[in-house]
N, C-alpha and C positions, 0 to 999 in steps of 0.2 A: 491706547487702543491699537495703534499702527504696530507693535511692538506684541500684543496678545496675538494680532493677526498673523506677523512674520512669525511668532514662533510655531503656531500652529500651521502652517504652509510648509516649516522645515520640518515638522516631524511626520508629516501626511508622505514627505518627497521620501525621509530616510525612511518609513515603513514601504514604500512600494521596493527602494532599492535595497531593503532586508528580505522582503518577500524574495523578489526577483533572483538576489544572491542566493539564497538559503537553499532554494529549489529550482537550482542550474541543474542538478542532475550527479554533483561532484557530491562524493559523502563528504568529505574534508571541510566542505561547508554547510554544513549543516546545521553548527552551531550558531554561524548569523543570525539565527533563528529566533537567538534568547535576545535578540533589538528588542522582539516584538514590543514585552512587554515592559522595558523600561520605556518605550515613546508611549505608552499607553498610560506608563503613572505620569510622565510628566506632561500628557496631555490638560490644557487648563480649564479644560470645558468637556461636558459630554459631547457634545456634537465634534467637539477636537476628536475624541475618544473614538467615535463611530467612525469617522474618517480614517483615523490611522488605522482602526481593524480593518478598513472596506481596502483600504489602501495593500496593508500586507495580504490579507487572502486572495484578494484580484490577481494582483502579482503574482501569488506565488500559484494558483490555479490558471498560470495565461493561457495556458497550452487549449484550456478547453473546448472553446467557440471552435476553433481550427478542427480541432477532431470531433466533435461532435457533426459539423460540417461534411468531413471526410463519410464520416458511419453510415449518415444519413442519406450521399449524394445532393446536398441541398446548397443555397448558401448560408449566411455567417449568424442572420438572424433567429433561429432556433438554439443553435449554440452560444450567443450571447443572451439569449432568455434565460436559458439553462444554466451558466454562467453565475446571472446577478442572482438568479434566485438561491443556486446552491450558497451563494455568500448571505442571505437573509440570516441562515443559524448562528455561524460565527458573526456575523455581526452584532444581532442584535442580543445575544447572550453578551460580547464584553462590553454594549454600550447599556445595554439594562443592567449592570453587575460594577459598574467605574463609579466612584467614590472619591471625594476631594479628602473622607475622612483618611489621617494615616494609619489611622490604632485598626483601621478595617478592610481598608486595603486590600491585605495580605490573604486574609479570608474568603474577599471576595475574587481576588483572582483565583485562589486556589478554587478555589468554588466554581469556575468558567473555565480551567482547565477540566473540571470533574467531569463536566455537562459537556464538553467539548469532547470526552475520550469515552463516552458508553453512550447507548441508544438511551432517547432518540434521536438527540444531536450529534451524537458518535457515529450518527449513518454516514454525515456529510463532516467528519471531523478532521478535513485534511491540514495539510500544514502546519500539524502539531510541535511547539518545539521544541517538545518532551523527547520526540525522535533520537537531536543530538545527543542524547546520555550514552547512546553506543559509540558517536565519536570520543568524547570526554570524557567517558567512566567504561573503558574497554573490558571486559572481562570480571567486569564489577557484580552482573548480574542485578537482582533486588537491588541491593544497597546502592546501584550504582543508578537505576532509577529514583531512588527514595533522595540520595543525594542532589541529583539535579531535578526532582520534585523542591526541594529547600533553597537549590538554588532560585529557581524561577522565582519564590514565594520572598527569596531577598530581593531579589530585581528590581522588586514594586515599595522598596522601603526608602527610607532614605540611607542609608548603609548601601545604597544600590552601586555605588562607585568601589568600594570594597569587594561586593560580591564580582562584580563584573571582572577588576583584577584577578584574582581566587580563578574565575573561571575560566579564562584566558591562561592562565599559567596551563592550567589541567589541557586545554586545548593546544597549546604550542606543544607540551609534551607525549600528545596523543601526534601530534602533527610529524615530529620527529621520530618515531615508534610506531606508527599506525602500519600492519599488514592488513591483509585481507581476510576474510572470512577459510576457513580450510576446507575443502572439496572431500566429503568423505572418501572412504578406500571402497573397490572395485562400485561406486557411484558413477554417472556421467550424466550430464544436461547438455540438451545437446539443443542450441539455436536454428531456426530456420529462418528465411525467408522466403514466403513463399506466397507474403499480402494476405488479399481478401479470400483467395482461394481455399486456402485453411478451414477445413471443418465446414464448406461450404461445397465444394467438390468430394462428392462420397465415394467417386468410381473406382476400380476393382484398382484399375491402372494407380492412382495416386496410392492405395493402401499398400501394394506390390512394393511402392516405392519406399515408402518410409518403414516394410518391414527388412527393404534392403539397405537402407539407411541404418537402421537400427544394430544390424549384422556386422554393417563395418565395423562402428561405434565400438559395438562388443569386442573387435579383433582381438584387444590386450587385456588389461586386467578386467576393464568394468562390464561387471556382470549385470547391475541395475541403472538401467537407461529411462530417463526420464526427458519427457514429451511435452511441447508447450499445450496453455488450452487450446481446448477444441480441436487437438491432433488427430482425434479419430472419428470426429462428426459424430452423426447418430450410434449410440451404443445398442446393439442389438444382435442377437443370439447369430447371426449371417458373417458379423465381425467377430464377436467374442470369437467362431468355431474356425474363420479364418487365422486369428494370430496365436491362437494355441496352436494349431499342425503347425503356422512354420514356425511357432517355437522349440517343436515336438525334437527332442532329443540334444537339447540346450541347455546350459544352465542361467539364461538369462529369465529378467524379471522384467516388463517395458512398465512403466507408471505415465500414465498421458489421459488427457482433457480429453471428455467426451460430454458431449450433450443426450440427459435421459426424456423422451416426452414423455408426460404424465397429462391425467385426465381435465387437469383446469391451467394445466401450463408446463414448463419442463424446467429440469433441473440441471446447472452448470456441475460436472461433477471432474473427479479423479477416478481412472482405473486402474487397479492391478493386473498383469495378463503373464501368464508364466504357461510353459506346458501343459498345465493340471488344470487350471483355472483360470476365467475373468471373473471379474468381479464390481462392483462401487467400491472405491476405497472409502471418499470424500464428498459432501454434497457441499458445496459454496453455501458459506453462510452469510454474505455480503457482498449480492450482486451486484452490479452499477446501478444506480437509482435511477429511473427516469429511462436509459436507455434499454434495459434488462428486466428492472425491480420495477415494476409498477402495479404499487399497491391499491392502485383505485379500482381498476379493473372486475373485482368480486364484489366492488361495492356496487359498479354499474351493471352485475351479470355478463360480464363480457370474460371469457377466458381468454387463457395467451399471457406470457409473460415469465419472466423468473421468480422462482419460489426461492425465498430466501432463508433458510436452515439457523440464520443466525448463532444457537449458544450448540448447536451439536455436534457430536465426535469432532473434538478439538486434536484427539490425538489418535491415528489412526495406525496401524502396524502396517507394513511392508517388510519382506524377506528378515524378520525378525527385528525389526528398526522401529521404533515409536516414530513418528515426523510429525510437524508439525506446520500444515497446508495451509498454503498462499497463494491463494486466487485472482490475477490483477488485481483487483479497487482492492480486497482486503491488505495488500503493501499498500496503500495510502493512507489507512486509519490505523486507530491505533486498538481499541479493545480483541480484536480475532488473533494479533499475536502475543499480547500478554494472558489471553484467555487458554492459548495451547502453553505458554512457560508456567502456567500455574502446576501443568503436571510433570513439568521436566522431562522435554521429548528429546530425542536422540541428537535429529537432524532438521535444520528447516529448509521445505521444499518451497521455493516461490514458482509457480509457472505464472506466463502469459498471454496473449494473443495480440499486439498494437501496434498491429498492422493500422488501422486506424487513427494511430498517433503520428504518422510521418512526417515530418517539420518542427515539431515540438517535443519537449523535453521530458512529458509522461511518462516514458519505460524507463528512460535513466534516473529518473526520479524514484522509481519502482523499486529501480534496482539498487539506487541508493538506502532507500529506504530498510532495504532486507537486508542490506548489508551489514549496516550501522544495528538492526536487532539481531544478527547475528555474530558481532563484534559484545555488544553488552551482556549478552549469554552465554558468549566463547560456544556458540554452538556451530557444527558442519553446515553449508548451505549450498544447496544444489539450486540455481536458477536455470529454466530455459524459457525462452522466447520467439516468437515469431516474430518477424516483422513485416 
């Protein structure tokens, strides 16, 4: 009994400090990932099972209570409600789905990664650690997902020491050869800091500013400048007819986060804006839940909130570039960016706004994130950021 106990105590400790590792914010770690589900087969009990999930997602979501805290102006207790509850799906999908049987095992976990990577538990499906195939199988593309798909599904056999080897090689190798994602040609993202003000400050002064930001930016080769969310606040025909004149007789292209209102809420988007035209490029298909997405809302007749676009224009065109759009929360899950590789897009754009996040490891985690799918795609990656 003392012995069922201690083993279950070390594998609850080694899933928090997999979570914790995995989603420091370093892509190079992102393969601590694949602990998860070896403490998960050799947990001896379901309730061992539930722990070690509660244990790795907690961990690797710590950052949350903090920024949701920050968002709101409040203290810690809405963001630790927010917290335990986002952990309810992953948990209770790998403790509903854990099995002593071995021959089933395998099925069942692949089954809990399934449920874990598309809606409706794909909403909240962070800490995936299907992520790592961008560290481990670089440039692999499919195969190199479909490979560390087989990996995970050996993790949970007993062959699991074998595979774990095997996987470990591919990661020291990736360790040793890992570059970075390649910066398209005349592209540029360009970071800010500029907090809560972002997209929250409309006045003529701040837009004056970032269209003299943007000018710099442009001085040398890049002609397409891209903008964190919500760099240009409210999108509306007074902005559109502003950053086209001072485009007017440029060959720049600016792509930046603008919020549209619409009649029962509004919509996080991307725009295009060149001399000629503004435009929507992208409408967010996977807003932050809870802070953003709140789907109850129409159920109580109450408007307000983010409309979430979910499965559309996955691949949008810019100055002749297919991309393929990365909204903050959508780098945290996984189905918004294997749903744009299904059409083989050019470049992947991530932007963000987390400023919200200050103390915590959220945007490098982000940006971890989109790095590692754009390592497994060998595709260009333009991120920018607010902080």
């Amino acid at each position: 009994m003392r012995r069922d106990y201690a083993q279950s105590v070390l594998l609850i400790a080694a899933s928090i400090i997999a979570g914790t590792v995995a989603w420091s914010g370093h892509v190079a770690l992102l393969p601590v990932a694949l602990t998860f589900p070896v403490l998960w087969r050799l947990a001896p009990t379901r309730l061992t099972a539930t722990f070690v999930a509660a244990g790795y997602f907690l961990a690797a979501s710590r950052g949350l209570p903090q920024s949701v805290a920050a968002f709101y102006a409040s203290d810690l207790r809405p963001g630790l409600l927010l917290w335990l509850c986002a952990s309810l799906g992953f948990v209770g999908v790998h403790a509903t789905l854990w099995t002593r049987s071995e021959r089933v095992r395998p099925f069942c976990y692949l089954a809990a990664a399934l449920l874990m990577a598309i809606p409706p538990f794909g909403i909240i499906g962070w800490a995936q650690p299907i992520t790592a195939a961008g560290v481990l199988f670089a440039g692999w593309g499919w195969w190199g997902l479909l490979a560390t798909t087989a990996g995970l599904i050996g993790l949970v056999t007993r062959m699991w020491p074998a595979v774990a080897i095997v996987l470990s090689g591919f990661w020291l190798w990736s360790a040793a050869f890992w570059t970075d994602p390649r910066l398209p040609e005349t592209w540029r993202g360009v970071d800010l800091e500029l907090g809560a003000s972002l997209g929250r400050d409309v006045s003529m002064i701040r837009h004056r500013d970032l269209i003299a930001m943007v000018m710099t930016q442009a001085s040398g080769e890049a002609r397409t400048i891209v903008l964190p969310e919500s760099a240009l606040g409210f999108w509306t025909p007074t902005v559109e007819r502003l950053w086209k004149d001072s485009l007017s007789g440029s060959e720049i292209t600016v792509t930046a986060g603008a919020t549209v209102v619409a009649a029962r809420g509004y919509d996080n988007v991307l725009v295009a804006i060149d001399e000629n035209s503004g435009h929507v490029l992208y409408r967010e298909r996977m807003p932050v839940p809870g802070s953003m997405w709140q789907p109850w809302r129409p159920l109580l007749g109450v408007s307000g909130g983010a409309r979430a676009h979910f499965f559309e224009n996955p691949i949008p065109t810019v100055v002749g570039r297919r991309i393929a759009p990365l909204i903050c929360y959508e780098q945290l899950i996984v189905w918004p960016v294997l749903q744009s590789m299904l059409h083989d897009p050019d470049i992947i754009v991530a932007v963000g706004n987390g400023w919200w996040t200050n103390g915590t490891s959220i945007v490098a985690i982000q940006r971890a994130s989109a790095k590692a799918w754009a390592r497994l795609f060998d595709k260009p990656l333009v991120i920018s950021f607010n902080t």
